[in-house]
Structure formats: C-alpha cells, structure tokens
N, C-alpha and C positions, 0 to 999 in steps of 0.2 A: 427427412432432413438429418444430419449427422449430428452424433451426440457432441455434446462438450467436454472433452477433456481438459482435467485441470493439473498442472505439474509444475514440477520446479525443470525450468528452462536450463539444459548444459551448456556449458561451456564453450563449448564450439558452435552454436547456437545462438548465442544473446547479441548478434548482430541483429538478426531479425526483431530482437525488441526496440531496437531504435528504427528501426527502419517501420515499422508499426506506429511507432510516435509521431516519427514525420508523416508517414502515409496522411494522418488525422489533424497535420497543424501545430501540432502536442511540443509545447516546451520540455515536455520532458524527457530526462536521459536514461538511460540503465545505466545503472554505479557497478564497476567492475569485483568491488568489496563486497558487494550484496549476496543473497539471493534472489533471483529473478524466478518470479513467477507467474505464469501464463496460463490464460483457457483460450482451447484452441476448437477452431470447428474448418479441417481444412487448415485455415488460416488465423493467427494470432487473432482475437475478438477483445480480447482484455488482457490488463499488463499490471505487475507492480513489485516494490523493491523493499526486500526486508534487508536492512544493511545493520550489522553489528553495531553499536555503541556501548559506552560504560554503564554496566549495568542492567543490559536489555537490546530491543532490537529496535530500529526507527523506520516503520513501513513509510514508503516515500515513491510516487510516481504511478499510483491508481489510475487509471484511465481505460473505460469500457468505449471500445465503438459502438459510435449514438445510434448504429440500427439496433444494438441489441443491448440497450439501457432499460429499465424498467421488466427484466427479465429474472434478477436475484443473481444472474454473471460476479458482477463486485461480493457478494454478501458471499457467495459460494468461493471465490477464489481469497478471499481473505482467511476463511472458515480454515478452508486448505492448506495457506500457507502458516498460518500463525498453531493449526493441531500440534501440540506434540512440544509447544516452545513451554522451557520451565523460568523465563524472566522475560519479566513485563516488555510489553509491544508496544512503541507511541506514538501518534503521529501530529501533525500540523493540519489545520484545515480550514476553511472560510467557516464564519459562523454558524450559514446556512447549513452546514454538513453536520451539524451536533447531532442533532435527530436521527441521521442515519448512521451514524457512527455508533451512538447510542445504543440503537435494537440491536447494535450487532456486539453487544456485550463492552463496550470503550466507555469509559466514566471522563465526564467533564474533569478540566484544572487538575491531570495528576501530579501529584509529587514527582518533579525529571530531574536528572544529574544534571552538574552543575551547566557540563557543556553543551546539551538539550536547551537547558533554560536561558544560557545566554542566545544560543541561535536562534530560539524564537522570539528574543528581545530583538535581537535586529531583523529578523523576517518581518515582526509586527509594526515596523518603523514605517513600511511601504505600504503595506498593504493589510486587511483585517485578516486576524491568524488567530486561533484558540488552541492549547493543545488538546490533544486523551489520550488515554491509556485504557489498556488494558491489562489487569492482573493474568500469573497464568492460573491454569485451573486447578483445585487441590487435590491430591490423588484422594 
C-alpha cells in the first residue's frame, strides 16, 4: 500500500481539494486565503484549511475520507500543518469533537479575538459549536 504523504497543497493545485470535498458530499470549501493542507496516498485521503485571522490562525474544513478514519490521518495532518506556527491555532467544532481535539493538544473555551468570538456567536445560533485553541509551543 503507498505511504501517506502529508503537505501543504500549491497553488495550482487547490482545485483538487474541492473537488475531494465534493467527491465525499462535504460542505466544505478550500478558502483561497488559507493554507491548504492535504494527506495524500495516490489521491487526496484528507483535507483542511489554516486561514490567517487577528491574532493566529483559524483551522477550518477537516475532513478524512471515511475509508480511512480511525487511522490517526486527521491527528497526523493537523500535527503537520499547525508544526512550526508561533500564534495560537483555533477552531470550531461539535461538542462531540472536544475529546479528540483535546488529545491532540487544543484546550476547551480559549480566549479568541474579538472577530473569532463573534463568528461563533452566530455559528452557535444554528447549530451546537464549542471553540479551542491551541497555544504555540515554547521554544
């Protein structure tokens, strides 16, 4: 079987991560602002978006194809994208996802700017939303 590679997706490239979202059904876009980053085997397997905000970065559009969930895919491609960031990483997520956000170093309820905080006051309007964060690491 071919290894997984994990990278940050170019430029000329980040069609194929929407086309990977739809493949799956997936609401989700790749944000032109971001970084895009993918594990690949062959073919995209996992997808998600570090996009700049005040302050830090706001990972946004995770999504592992369900053959290869429950593999450590997500945990390895976050690990990868966010190595090396020197301000805090935060994302949105269902409740359910605290635990696994957790092991992977993201702390419940962080302190987010101002514009983080109001977006997930109206994310939360719809639907259930928690944030986290993660500090970066201290050298």
């Amino acid at each position: 079987m071919p290894q997984i590679h994990y990278t940050q997706l170019e430029e000329p490239l980040w069609p194929l991560m929407n086309k990977f979202y739809r493949a799956h059904q997936s609401s989700m876009k790749a944000v032109r602002d971001a970084q895009l980053w993918v594990a690949r085997r062959d073919e995209i397997i996992a997808a998600l978006c570090l996009r700049p905000v005040s302050g830090g970065h706001w990972l946004t559009g995770l999504f592992v194809d369900p053959a290869y969930r429950a593999q450590g895919i997500a945990a390895r491609l976050i690990r990868e994208a966010v190595n090396g960031m020197d301000e805090p990483v935060w994302l949105f997520c269902h409740p359910d996802l605290r635990g696994f956000y957790e092991r992977r170093g993201f702390r419940f309820n962080p302190e987010l700017p101002y514009a983080m905080a109001e977006r997930l006051s109206r994310y939360a309007r719809s639907k259930p939303m928690i944030a986290m964060g993660l500090e970066p690491a201290k050298p």
